[in-house]
C-alpha positions as CSV (number, residue, x, y, z in Angstrom):
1,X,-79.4,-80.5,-77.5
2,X,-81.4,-77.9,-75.9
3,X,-82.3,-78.0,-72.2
4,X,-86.2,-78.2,-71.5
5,X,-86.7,-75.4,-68.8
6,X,-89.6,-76.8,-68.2
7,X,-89.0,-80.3,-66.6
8,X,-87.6,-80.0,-62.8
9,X,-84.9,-82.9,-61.8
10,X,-85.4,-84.2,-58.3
11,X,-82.4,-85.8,-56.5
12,X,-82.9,-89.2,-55.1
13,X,-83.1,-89.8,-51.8
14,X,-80.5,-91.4,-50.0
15,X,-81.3,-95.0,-49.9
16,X,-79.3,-97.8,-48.6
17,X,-78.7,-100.8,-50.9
18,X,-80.0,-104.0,-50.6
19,X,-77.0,-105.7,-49.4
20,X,-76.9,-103.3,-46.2
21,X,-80.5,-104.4,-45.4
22,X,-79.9,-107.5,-45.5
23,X,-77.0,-107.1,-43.5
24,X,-78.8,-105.3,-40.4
25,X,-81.1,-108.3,-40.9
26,X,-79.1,-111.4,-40.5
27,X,-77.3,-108.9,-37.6
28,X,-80.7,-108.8,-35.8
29,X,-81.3,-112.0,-36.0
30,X,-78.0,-113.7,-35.0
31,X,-78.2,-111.1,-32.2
32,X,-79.9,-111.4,-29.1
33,X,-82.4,-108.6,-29.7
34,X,-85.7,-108.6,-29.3
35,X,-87.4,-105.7,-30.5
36,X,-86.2,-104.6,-34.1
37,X,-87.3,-100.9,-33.8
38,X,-85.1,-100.9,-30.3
39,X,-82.3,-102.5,-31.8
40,X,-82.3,-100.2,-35.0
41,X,-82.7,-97.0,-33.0
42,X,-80.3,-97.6,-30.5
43,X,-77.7,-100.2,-31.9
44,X,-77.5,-99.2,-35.3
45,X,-77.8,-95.5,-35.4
46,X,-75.7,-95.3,-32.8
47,X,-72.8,-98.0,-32.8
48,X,-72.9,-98.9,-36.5
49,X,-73.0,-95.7,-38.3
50,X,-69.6,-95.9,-39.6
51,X,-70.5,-99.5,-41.8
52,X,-73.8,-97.8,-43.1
53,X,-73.3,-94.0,-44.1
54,X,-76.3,-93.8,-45.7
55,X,-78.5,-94.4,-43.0
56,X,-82.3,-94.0,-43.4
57,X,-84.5,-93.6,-40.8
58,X,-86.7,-96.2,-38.7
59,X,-90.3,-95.5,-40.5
60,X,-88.2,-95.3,-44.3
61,X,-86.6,-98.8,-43.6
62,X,-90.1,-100.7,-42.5
């Protein structure tokens, strides 16, 4: 086959799965957290970083 020069490939962004979604939501809710931008931010980011590598940020997970 011959490569098309003319077509550009874009990389994906990261993007966490589905099962890591839902497992910051049941998290959030079996927590005692309040706010879920606070407890994203803050708790997450910060203390759960390691579990999710591929962390998006606040605005791309709403």
């Amino acid at each position: 086959m011959i490569d098309d020069k003319k077509t550009k490939h874009h990389n994906k962004p990261n993007r966490m799965s589905d099962a890591e979604i839902m497992v910051i939501l049941i998290l959030f809710h079996s927590g005692g957290f309040r706010c879920f931008k606070h407890y994203y931010k803050e708790y997450v980011c910060k203390h759960l970083k390691h579990l999710f590598p591929r962390q998006v940020s606040y605005n791309r997970f709403v």
